[in-house]
C-alpha positions as CSV (number, residue, x, y, z in Angstrom):
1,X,162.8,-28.4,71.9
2,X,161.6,-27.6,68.6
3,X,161.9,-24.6,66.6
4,X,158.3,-24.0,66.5
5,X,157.5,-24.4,70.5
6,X,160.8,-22.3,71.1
7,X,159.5,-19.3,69.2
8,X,156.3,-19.5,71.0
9,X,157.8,-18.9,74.5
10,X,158.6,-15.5,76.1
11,X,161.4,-14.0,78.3
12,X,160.5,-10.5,80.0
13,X,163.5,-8.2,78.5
14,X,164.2,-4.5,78.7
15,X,165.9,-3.1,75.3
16,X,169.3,-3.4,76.2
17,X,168.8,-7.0,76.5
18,X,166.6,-7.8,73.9
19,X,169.7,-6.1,71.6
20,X,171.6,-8.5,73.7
21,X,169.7,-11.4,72.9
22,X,169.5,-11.1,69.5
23,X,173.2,-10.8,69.1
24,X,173.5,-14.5,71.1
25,X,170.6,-16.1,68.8
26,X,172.2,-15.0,65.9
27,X,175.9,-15.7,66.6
28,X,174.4,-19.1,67.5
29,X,173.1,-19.7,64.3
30,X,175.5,-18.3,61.7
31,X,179.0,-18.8,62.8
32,X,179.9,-15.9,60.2
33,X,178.3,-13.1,62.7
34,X,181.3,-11.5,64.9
35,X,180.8,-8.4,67.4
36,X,183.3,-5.9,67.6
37,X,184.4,-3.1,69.2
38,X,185.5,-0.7,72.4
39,X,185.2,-3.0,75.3
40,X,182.4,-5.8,74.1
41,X,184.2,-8.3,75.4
42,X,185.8,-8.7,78.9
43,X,183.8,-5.5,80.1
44,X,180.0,-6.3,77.6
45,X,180.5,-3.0,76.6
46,X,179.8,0.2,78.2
47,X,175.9,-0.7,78.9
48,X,176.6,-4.5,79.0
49,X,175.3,-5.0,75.4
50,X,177.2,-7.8,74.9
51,X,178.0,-9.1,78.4
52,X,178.3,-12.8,78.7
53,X,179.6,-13.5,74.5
54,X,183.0,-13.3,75.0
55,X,183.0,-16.4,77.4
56,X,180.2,-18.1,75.3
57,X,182.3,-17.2,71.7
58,X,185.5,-16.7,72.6
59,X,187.5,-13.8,71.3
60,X,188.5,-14.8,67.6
61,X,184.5,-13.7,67.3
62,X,183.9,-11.2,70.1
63,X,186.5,-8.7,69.8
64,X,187.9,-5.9,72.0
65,X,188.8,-3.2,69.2
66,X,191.3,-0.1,70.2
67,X,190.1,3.4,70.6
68,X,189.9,3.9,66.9
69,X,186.7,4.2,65.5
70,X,187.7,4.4,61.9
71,X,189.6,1.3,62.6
72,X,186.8,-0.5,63.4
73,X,184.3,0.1,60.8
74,X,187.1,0.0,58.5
75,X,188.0,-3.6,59.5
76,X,184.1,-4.3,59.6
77,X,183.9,-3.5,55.7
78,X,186.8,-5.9,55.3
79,X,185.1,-8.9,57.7
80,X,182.2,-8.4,55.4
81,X,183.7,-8.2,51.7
82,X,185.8,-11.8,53.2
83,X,182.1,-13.2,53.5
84,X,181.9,-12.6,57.5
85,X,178.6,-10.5,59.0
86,X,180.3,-8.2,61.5
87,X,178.4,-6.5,64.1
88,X,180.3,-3.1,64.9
89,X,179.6,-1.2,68.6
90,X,180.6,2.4,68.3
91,X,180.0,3.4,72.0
92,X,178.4,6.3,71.4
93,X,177.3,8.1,68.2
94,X,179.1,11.3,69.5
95,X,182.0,9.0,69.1
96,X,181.5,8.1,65.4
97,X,183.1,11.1,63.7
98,X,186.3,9.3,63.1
99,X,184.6,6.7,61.2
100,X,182.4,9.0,59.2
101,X,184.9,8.5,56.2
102,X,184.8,5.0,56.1
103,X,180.8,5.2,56.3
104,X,180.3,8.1,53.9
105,X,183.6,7.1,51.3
106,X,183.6,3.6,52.0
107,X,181.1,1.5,53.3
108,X,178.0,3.1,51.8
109,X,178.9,3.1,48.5
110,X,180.4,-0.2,48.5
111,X,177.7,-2.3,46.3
112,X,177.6,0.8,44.0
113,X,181.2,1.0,43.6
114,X,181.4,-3.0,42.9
115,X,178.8,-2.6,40.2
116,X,176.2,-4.8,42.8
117,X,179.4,-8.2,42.7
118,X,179.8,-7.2,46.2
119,X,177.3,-7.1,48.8
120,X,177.6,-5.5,52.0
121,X,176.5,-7.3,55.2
122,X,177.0,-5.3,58.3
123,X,175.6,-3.5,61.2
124,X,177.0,-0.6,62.5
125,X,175.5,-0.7,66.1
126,X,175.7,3.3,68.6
127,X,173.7,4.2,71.1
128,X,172.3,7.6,70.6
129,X,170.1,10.4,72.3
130,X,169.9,12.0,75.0
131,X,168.0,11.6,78.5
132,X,170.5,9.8,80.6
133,X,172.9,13.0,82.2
134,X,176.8,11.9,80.8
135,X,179.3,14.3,79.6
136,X,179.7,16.2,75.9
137,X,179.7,14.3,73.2
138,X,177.3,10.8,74.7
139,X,173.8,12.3,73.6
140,X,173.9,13.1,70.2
141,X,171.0,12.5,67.8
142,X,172.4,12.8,64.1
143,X,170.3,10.3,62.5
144,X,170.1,12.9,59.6
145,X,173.4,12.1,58.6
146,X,173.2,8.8,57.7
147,X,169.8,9.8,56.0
148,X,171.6,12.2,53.8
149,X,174.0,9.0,52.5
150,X,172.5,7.0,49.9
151,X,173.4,3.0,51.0
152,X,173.1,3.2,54.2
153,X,169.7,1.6,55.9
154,X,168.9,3.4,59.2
155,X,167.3,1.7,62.1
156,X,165.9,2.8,64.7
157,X,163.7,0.7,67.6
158,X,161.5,1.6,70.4
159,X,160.1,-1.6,72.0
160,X,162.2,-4.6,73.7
161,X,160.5,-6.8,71.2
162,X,160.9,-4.3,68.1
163,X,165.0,-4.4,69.1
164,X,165.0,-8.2,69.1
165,X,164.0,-8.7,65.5
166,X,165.0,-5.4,63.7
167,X,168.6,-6.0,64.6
168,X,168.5,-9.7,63.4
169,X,166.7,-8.5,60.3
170,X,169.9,-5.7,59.9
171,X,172.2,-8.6,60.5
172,X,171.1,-10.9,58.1
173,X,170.7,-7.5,55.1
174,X,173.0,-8.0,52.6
175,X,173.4,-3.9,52.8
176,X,174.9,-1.8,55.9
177,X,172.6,-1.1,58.5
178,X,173.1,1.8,61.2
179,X,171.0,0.4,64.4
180,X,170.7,3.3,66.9
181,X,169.2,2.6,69.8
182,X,167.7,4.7,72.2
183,X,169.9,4.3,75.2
184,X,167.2,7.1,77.3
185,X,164.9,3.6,77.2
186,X,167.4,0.8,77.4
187,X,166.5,0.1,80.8
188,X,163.4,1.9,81.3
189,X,160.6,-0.8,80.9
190,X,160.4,-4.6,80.4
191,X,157.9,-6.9,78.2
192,X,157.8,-10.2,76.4
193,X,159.9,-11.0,73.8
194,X,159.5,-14.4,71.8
195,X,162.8,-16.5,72.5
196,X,164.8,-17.7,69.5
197,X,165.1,-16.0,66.3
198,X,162.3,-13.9,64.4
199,X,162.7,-10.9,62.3
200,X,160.4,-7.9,61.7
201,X,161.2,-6.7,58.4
202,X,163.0,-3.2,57.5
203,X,160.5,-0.4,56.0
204,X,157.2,-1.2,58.0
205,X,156.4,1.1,60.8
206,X,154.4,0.3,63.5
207,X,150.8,2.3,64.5
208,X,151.3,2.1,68.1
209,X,147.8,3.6,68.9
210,X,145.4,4.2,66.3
211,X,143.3,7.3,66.4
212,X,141.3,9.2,64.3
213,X,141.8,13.5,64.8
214,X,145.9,13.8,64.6
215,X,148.5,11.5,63.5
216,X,151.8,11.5,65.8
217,X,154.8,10.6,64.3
218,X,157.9,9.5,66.1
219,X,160.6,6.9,66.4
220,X,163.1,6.2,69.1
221,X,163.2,7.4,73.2
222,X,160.5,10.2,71.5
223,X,157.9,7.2,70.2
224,X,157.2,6.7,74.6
225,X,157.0,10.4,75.0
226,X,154.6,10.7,71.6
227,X,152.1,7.9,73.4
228,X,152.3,9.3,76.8
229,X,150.7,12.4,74.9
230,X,148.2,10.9,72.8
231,X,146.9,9.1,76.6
232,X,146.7,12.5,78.2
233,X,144.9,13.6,75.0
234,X,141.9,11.8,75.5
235,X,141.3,13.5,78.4
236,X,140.7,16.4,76.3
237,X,138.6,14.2,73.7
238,X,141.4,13.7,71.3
239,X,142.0,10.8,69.2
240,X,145.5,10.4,68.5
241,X,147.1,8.5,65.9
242,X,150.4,7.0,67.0
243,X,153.1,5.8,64.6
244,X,156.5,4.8,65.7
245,X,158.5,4.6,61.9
246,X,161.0,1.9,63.5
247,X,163.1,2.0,60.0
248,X,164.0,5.6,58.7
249,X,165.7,4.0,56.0
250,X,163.7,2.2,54.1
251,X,160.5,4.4,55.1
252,X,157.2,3.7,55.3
253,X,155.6,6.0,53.1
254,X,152.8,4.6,52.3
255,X,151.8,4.0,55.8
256,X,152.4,7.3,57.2
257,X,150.5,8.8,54.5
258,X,147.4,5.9,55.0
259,X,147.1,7.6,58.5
260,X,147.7,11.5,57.9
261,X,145.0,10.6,54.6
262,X,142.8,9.5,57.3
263,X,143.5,12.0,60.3
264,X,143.6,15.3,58.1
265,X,147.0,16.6,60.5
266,X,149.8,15.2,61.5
267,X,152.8,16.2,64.0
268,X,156.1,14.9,63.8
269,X,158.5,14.5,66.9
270,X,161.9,13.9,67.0
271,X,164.9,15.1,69.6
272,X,167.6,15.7,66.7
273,X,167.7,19.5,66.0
274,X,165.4,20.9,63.9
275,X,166.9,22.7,61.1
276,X,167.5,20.2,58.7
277,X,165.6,17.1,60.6
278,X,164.3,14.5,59.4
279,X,161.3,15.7,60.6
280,X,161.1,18.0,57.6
281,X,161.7,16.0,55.2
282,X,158.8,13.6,56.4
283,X,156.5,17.0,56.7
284,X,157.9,17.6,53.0
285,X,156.4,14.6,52.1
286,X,153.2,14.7,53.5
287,X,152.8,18.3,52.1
288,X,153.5,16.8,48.4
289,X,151.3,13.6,48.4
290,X,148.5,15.0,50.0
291,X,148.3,18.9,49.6
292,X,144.6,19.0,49.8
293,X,143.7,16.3,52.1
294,X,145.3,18.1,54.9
295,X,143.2,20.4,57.8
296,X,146.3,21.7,59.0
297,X,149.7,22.3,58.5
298,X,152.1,19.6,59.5
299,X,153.6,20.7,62.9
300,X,157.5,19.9,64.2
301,X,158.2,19.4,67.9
302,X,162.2,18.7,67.7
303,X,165.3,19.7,70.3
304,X,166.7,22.7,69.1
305,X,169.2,24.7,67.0
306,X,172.5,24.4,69.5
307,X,174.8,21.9,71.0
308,X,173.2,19.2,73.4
309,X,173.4,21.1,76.7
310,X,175.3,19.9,79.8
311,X,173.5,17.5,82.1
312,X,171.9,19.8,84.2
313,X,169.7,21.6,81.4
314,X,168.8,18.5,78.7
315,X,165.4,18.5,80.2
316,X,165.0,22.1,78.9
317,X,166.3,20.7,75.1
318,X,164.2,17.2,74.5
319,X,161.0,17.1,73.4
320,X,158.5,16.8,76.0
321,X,155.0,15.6,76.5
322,X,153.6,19.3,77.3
323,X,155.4,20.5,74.0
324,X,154.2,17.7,72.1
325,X,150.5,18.8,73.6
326,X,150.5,22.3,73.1
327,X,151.6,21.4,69.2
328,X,148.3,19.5,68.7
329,X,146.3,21.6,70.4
330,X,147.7,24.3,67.7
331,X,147.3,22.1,64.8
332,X,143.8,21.4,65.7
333,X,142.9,24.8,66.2
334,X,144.3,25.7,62.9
């Protein structure tokens, strides 16, 4: 089969295997891509991720790692200054403390240590978020600290197909890429994904409904709750704008501020806490390019100012399409 009829067919794929796929297609194509970490192999790790590699790679490139996160992106930055594209699973981001020196001290400023002789191809793959009812320390949304690290490229998909070719983009970077995905959504819908290998480049987000009164901003498990608002919007005669930023690291400026320009107000939704969000620093930015193109204030619908709460009360914390509602309906009314 040629390349070209290949990467015209579909398979129906949720997220998690979309991720999945594109970690195959890649390994099958570059023998320098290895996977890595806490129970990829034998088990496919803890959401089956990578089920079905280790018997189609073998172990010298799927690797079970210890418990030791630090060990693992530590040995990841070695793999990839030795010429190698590791893939790195940190189960969970609430699990990725013990690595944040090797990320922060290490990995990120790699290229800028090396005066740009050594590049730094990796991926440094966690889910992240909250909406699926485990224990402390499995729904954490820190994106913000990887933000606040200059090096790092931040990715962050919404969509089956967005997963498949953002995370063979990150692999084939020549920088480290954190890929978060939205475990809340892993499972939650299906559509077609083009088989074989494509990429959808890093920095360009995607207007997932285009409207012209309000511009919703989102990214993640909160890009699904953003459009389920802008549908019930127009019920109210609302035109919704809906823009899921897919990279937070390169960001799409220019495109966010193409629709605010053309909207007037914008509202930003993420589930991270809100002091200190990304969301403000997106809000910042709109308030500095376009101080007097704007109707309204921009308006924040984020989780809140405490530790993710125990199973029984996350509804109360994530964003929600009501919340996200009543914040345009404010923002409209300004």
């Amino acid at each position: 089969m040629s390349a070209a009829k290949e990467q015209e067919e579909t398979k129906k794929l949720t997220l998690v295997q979309a991720v999945q796929d594109a970690l195959r297609t890649e390994m099958e194509l570059d023998e320098r891509v290895l996977v890595m970490g806490e129970d990829v192999g034998r088990d496919g790790g803890v959401f089956r991720a990578t089920e079905g590699l280790l018997d189609q790679f073998g172990p010298e490139r799927v690797m079970d790692t210890p418990l030791a996160e630090s060990g693992i992106v530590g040995t990841a930055l070695g793999l990839a200054v030795a010429g190698f594209r590791p893939v790195a699973e940190i189960q969970f981001m609430g699990f990725v403390y013990p690595a944040i020196n090797q990320l922060f001290a290490h990995v990120a400023r790699f290229r800028n240590r090396s005066r740009g002789r050594y590049p730094l191809p990796m991926v440094v793959r966690m889910p992240y978020g909250g909406g699926i009812h485990p224990p402390e320390h499995h729904s954490e949304s820190y994106e913000s600290l990887f933000l606040n690290t200059p090096g790092l490229k931040v990715v962050v998909p919404s969509t089956p197909t967005d997963a498949k070719g953002l995370l063979i983009q990150a692999i084939r970077e020549e920088d480290p890429v954190i890929f978060l995905e939205p475990k809340r959504i892993y499972r939650a819908f299906r559509e077609e994904v083009p088989s074989g290998a494509y990429t959808i480049p890093l920095g360009e987000l995607r207007v997932a409904r285009e409207g012209s009164d309000v511009t919703l901003i989102a990214w993640g498990a909160m890009s699904r709750v953003v459009l389920e608002a802008s549908e019930f919007l127009v019920k109210d005669g609302v035109s919704a704008e809906v823009l899921d930023l897919r990279t937070l690291n390169p960001l799409d400026l220019d495109g966010i501020l193409e629709s605010v320009r053309k909207t007037g107000r914008a509202v930003v939704v993420h589930e991270a806490p809100r002091n200190t969000g990304f969301g403000a620093e997106i809000a910042t930015l709109i308030h500095e390019r376009l101080p007097l193109e704007l109707e309204a204030p921009v308006a924040r619908v984020t989780g809140f100012d405490c530790v993710f709460p125990f199973p029984m009360t996350e509804e109360h914390y994530l964003p929600t399409r009501d919340r996200v509602i009543a914040a345009v309906r404010k923002t409209l009314d300004f």
